[in-house]
C-alpha positions, 0 to 999 in steps of 0.5 A: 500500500502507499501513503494517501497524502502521496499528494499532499506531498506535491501539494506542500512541496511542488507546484505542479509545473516544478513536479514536472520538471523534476520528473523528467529530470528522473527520466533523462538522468537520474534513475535513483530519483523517485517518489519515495523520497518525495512523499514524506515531508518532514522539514519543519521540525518542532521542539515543541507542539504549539496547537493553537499558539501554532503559527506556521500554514494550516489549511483553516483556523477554528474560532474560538468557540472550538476550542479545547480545554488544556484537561482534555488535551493528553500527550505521549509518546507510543512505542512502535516497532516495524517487522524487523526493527531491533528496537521501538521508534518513539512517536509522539501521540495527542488525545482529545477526550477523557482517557478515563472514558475510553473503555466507553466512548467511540474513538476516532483515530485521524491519520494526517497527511504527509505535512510536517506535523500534528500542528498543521493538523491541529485544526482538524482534530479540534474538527473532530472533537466536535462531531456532534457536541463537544468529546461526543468522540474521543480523537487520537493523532499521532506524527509518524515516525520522522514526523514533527516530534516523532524519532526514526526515518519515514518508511511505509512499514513504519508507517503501519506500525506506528499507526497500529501502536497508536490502536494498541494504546486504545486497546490496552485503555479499553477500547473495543473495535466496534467503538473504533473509527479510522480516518484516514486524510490523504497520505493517512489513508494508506494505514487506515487502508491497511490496517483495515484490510489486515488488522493488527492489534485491532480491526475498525469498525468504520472507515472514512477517508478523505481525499484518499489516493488510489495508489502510488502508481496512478499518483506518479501517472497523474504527477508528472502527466507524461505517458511513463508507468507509474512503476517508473518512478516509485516501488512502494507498494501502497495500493488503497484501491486493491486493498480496500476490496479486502475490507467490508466495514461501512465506508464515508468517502469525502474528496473535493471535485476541485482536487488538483492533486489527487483527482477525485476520479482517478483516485477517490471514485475508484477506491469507493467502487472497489470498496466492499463496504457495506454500506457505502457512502460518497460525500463529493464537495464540488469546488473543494480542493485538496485540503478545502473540504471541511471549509468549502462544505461548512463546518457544520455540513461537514461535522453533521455528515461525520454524525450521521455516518458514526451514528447510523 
């Protein structure tokens, strides 16, 4: 499988018109030149997360009324260790919510994107706290290993198994699989994929992805808009639209028609067609870009659509 916010890294990275101009570059010179090493973006180091008092980009700034008490925000690290690794990464994890109530509530695990950090997504997960009424439902976030805080070096093994740490931490507090909601945002969405398909510690019981992507191989076909196998230009492995066939649980698709960087067709529609979620649900935001669905769709639209899927 593959990372869903493989664009999101052109997003932050790349305009589409330097994108192009680095692929053929690879093309012409440079073999060793490939998408792997473009799909973690994790140049702004922190030393500390800031939150709210965070002021670098954010795709939107929630007022006040969102925000969350310092009791309800818990940092910590998790342990996490990759099939054939030594020894445990440490990575950096923030809940949203009463741990005390885990064994209880309904838990939304959000795997961000591939930009920098939980800071930049801090918005997002504030978003979340809010479905329905506030800590309604428990949020966890967590950077992946080379991520903001996080130590050790992105790989996509590691990526599953510090999304899979972050479930086995919900499960040693109480957690149940069917209190468990995995979102998965764009690069997220190939470990909310995986994961799913082949459980780990646990086995979500929903599933939402936005702006997922179909896999690395169509990413690298729809980047660099040259008549090239994708295949060319990355060996990951990631492919969500093969593995979402093995998955069964209720699916929410969210994906903005706007999306210059993982086209809702090409990606999005063909891992909801291949998904054998039951049921299913498409939630197209017609002018919404990459990052822009919860804007463009309202804040309210968006977090009554969450409700209504969690709850049904």
């Amino acid at each position: 499988m593959v990372h869903s916010d493989f664009i999101s890294v052109f997003t932050d990275c790349f305009n589409m018109r330097t994108l192009i101009l680095v692929f053929a570059l690879a093309i012409t010179g440079s073999s060793c030149l490939r998408l792997d090493s473009m799909l973690y973006n994790t140049t702004d180091k922190l030393e500390r997360y800031e939150r709210d008092n965070y002021t670098g980009e954010q795709d939107f700034i929630l007022d006040e009324t969102y925000k969350i008490q310092d009791s309800m925000i818990h940092e910590f690290t998790l342990a996490s260790q990759a099939p054939g690794e030594s020894s445990p990464t440490t990575i950096y994890a923030v809940y949203l919510g009463d741990i005390n109530r885990i064994n209880t509530d309904t838990v939304i695990l959000y795997c961000h994107g591939n930009k920098w950090h939980m800071d930049f997504y801090w918005q997002r997960a504030k978003l979340l706290a809010h479905t329905g009424s506030k800590h309604r439902y428990g949020v966890l976030m967590l950077d992946y290993r080379g991520f903001g805080r996080s130590e050790g070096t992105p790989t996509e093994e590691g990526l599953y198994a510090d999304v899979d740490a972050a479930m086995n931490w919900l499960k040693t507090n109480g957690l149940s699989n069917a209190r468990l909601v995995v979102y998965g945002f764009s690069m997220g969405s190939a470990p909310a994929v995986e994961l799913s398909a082949h459980p780990r510690s646990m086995r979500p019981s929903k599933i939402i992805l936005e702006a997922p992507f179909g896999s690395a191989a169509v990413m690298g076909e729809d980047g660099t808009q040259l008549a090239m196998p994708g295949s060319y230009f990355t060996n990951l492995k990631i492919d969500n639209a093969e593995e979402i066939k093995l998955c069964n649980q209720p699916l929410l698709w969210m994906h903005g028609t706007a999306d210059n960087f993982l086209n809702y067709t090409t990606h999005g529609q063909v891992v909801f067609d291949n998904s054998k979620g039951n049921p299913k649900y498409s939630y197209l935001v017609s002018g919404a870009d990459h990052g822009d669905v919860p804007v463009v769709a309202g804040f309210s639209a968006y977090s009554n659509r969450l409700l209504e899927f969690i709850t049904e």
